[in-house]
C-alpha positions as CSV (number, residue, x, y, z in Angstrom):
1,X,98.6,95.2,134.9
2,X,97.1,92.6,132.7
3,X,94.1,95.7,132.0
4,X,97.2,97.8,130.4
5,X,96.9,96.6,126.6
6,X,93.3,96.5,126.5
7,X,93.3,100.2,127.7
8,X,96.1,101.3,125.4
9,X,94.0,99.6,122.6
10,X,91.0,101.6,123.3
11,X,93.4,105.2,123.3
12,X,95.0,103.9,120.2
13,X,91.4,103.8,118.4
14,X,91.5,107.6,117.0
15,X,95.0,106.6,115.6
16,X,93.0,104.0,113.5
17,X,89.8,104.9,112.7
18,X,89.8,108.6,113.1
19,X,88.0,111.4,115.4
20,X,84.5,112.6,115.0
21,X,83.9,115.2,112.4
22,X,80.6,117.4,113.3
23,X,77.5,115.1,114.1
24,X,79.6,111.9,114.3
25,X,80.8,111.5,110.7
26,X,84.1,109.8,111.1
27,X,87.0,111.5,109.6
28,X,89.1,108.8,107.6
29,X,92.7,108.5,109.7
30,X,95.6,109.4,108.1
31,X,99.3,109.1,107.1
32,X,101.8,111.9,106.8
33,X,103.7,111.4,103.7
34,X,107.0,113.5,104.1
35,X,108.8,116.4,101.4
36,X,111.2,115.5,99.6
37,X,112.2,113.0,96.2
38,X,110.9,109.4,95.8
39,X,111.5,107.1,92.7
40,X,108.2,107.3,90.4
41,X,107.3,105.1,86.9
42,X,109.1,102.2,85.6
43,X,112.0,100.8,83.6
44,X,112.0,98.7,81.1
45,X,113.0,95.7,83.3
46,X,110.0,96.2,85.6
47,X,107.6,96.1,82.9
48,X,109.2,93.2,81.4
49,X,108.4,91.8,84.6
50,X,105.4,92.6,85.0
51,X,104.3,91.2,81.7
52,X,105.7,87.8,82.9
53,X,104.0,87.9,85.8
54,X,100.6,88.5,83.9
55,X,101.4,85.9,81.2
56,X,102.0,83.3,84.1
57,X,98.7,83.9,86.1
58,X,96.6,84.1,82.8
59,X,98.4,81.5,80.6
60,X,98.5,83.8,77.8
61,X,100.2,87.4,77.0
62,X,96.5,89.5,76.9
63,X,98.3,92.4,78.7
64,X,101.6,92.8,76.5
65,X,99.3,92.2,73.7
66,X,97.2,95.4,74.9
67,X,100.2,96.8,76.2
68,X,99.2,98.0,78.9
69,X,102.2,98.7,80.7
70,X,103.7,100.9,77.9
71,X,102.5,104.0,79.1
72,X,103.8,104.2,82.2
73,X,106.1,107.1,83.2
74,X,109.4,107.2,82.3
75,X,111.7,106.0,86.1
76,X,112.9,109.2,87.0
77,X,112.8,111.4,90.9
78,X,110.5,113.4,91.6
79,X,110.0,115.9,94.2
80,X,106.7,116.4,96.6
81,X,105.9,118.4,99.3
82,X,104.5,117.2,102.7
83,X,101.0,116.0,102.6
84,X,98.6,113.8,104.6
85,X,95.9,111.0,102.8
86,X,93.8,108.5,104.3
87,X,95.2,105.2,105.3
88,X,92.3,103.2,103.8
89,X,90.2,103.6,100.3
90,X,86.8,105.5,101.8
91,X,85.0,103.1,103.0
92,X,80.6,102.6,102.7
93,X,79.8,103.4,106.0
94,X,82.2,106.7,105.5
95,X,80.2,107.5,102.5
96,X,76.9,106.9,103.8
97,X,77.0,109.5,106.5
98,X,77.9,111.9,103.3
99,X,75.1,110.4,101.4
100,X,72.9,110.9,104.8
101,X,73.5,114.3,105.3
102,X,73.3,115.6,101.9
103,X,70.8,113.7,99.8
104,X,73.3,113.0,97.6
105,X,72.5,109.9,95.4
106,X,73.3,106.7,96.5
107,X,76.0,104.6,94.6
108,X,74.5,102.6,92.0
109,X,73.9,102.3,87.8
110,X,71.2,100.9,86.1
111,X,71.0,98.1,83.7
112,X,71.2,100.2,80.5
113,X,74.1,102.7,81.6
114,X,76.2,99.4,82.5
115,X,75.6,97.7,79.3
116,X,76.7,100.8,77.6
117,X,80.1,100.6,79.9
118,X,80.5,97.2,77.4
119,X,82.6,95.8,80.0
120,X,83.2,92.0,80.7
121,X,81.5,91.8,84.3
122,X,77.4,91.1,83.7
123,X,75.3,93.0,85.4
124,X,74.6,91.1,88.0
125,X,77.1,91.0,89.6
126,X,76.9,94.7,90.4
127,X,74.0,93.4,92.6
128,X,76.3,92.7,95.8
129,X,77.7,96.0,95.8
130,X,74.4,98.0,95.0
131,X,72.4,100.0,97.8
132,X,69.5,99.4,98.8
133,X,66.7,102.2,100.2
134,X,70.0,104.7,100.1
135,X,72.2,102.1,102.4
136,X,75.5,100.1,101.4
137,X,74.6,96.0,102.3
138,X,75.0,95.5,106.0
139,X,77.6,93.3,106.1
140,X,79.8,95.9,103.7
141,X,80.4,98.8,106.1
142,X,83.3,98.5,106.1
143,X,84.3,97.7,102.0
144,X,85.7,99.7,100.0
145,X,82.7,102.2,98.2
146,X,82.5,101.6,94.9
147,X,79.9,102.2,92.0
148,X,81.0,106.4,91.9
149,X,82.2,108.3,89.8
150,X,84.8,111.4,89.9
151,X,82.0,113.9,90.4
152,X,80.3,111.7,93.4
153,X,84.0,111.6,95.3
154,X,84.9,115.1,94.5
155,X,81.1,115.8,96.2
156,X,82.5,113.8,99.1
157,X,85.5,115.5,99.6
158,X,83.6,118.6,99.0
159,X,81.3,118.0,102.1
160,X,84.1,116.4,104.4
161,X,85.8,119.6,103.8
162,X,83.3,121.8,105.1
163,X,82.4,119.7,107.8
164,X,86.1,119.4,109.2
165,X,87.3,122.8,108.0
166,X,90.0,121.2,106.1
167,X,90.3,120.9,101.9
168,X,89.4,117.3,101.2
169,X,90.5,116.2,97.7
170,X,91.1,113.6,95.5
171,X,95.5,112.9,94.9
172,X,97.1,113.0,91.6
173,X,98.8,110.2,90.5
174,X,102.1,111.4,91.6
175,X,100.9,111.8,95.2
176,X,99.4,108.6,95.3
177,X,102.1,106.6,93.8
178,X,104.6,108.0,96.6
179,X,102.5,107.0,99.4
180,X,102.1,103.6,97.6
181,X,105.5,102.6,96.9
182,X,107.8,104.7,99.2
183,X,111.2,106.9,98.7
184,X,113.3,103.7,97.1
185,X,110.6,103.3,94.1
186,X,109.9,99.5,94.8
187,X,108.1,97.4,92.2
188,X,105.0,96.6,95.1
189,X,104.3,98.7,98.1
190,X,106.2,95.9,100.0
191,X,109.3,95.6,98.0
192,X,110.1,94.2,94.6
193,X,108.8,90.8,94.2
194,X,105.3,89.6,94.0
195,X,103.5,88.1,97.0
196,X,99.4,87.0,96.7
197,X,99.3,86.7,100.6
198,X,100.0,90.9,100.8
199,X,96.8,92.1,99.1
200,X,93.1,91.3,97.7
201,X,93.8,90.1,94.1
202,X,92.3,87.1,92.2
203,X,95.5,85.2,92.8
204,X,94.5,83.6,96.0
205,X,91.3,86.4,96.9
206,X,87.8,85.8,97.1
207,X,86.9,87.5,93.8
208,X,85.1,90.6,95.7
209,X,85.8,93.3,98.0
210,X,86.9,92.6,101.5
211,X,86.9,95.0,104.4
212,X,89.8,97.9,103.9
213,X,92.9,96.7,105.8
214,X,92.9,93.3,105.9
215,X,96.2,92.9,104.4
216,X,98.6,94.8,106.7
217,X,101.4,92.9,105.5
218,X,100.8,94.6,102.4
219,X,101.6,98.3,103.8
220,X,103.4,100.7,101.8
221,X,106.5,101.6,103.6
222,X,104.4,104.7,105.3
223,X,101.9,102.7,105.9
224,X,99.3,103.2,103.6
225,X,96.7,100.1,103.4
226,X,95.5,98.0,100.5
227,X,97.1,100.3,97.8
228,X,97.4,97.2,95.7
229,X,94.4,95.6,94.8
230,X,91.3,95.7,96.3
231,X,89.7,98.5,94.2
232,X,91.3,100.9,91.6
233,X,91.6,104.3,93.1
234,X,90.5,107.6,91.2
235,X,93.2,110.1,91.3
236,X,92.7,113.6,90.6
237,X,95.9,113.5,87.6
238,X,93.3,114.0,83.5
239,X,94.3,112.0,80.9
240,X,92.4,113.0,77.5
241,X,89.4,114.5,77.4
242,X,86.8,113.3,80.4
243,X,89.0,110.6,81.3
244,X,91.3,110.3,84.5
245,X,94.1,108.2,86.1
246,X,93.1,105.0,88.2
247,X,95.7,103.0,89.9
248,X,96.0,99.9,92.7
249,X,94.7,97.4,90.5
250,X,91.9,95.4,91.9
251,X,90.6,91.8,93.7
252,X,89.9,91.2,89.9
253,X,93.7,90.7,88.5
254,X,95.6,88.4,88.7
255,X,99.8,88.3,88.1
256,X,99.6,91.2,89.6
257,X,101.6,93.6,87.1
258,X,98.6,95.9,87.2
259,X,98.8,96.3,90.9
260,X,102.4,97.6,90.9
261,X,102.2,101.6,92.1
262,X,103.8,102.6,88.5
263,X,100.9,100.8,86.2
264,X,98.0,103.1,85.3
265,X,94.9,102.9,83.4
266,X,92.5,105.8,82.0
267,X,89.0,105.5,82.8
268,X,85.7,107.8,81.6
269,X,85.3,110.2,84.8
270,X,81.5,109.2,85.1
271,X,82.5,105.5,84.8
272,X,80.9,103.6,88.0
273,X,82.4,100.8,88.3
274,X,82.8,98.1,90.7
275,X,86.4,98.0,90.7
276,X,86.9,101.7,91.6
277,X,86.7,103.3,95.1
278,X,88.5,106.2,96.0
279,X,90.9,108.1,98.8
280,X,91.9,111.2,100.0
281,X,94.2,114.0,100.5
282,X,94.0,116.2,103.2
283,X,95.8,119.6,101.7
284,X,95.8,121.6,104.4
């Protein structure tokens, strides 16, 4: 009898980490995210909120001076249909059997191209993320992948999509901000008051990436892991010309108003950037 857990773990293991997909490329498990209305955006008293939160954990009011939280959309229903995304952000050893089986470039940006971002993170610290002979660091298998850009996740969902016989994509903002927050529009995936201990910010984090899942107090109510901080996410929702939707926040904020479901920022769509990874939809 005592054998019974240990074997019901081992079953349970395609429920987690997926089945094989062609030559052993692991399909990313998934979550079902039901039809029907959820709550999307934000009031007034949530961004309010949010601003406090920020001012608190910074000392100063940088993001209401930016306003960063201005933009969001307006608290209102809105209706989805049924659709299934990954329970994780893609993770490096995901990516590499992509990057493997296509040639596809490795993730990565040179010294001149990141200067050009003008961002505040130097250069070197870009270093820990970077591959090396066309392989993620060992001992970040299983981080997040970051350092890509729209085109190099639409190429992944491209390839996972003919290997499974499924269409792969990226999810618009809508879709990912219903399986981040739930049907009752909660300010955090796990309800509406900010806890560091539920996610991989620079509250109480280790000011990197950690591997996808550690913080499974921090589900969304269906279950969707580390969709606050962690790593921005690239949704599939345009905002201007070349530039898309990225949400999450990442283990670089702190407060966390930027990791509520309803914030949103607007990046370049060949940004690579450390603090964006990526997910997907399974549409069909």
């Amino acid at each position: 009898m005592k054998k019974y857990p240990f074997i019901l773990f081992v079953l349970a293991l395609p429920v987690f980490f997926g089945f094989p997909a062609g030559a052993g490329e692991p399909v990313p498990a998934m979550v079902e995210i039901p039809a029907g209305p959820f709550v999307a955006g934000s009031n007034s008293a949530e961004r309010e909120a949010a601003y406090r939160l920020d001012e608190t954990a910074y000392g100063h009011g940088r993001t209401r001076e930016w306003g960063w939280y201005d933009s969001e959309r307006k608290r209102q229903s809105v209706e989805t249909g049924t659709y299934r995304i990954t329970r994780t952000l893609i993770t490096n050893a995901q990516y590499l059997a992509f990057v493997e089986a296509t040639g596809h470039k490795a993730p990565g940006v040179s010294p001149k191209t990141w200067d050009g971002y003008g961002l505040i993170h130097p250069y070197k610290r870009t270093r820990r993320h970077a591959w090396k002979n066309g392989k993620p660091p060992s001992d970040r298998m299983d981080h997040p992948v970051v350092l890509v850009s729209v085109g190099d996740a639409r190429a992944y969902a491209a390839w996972l999509s003919e290997r499974t016989g499924k269409t792969w994509r990226l999810a618009s903002e809508i879709e990912w901000e219903k399986a981040a927050r739930g049907k009752e529009g909660w300010r955090f995936p796990w309800g509406d008051s900010f806890d560091p201990k539920k996610l991989n910010s620079h509250d109480l984090g280790p000011f990197d990436t950690v591997a996808v899942g550690r913080f499974p107090e921090g589900a969304s109510p269906f279950g969707l892991l580390d969709p606050a901080g962690q790593v921005f996410e690239w949704t599939s929702t345009a905002a201007g010309k070349g530039r898309f939707i990225v949400k999450g926040g990442s283990w670089d904020d702190k407060g966390c108003g930027v990791c509520r479901p309803a914030a949103r920022h607007l990046r370049p769509q060949s940004l690579k950037h450390i603090l964006i990874g990526f997910r997907l939809v399974q549409a069909d």
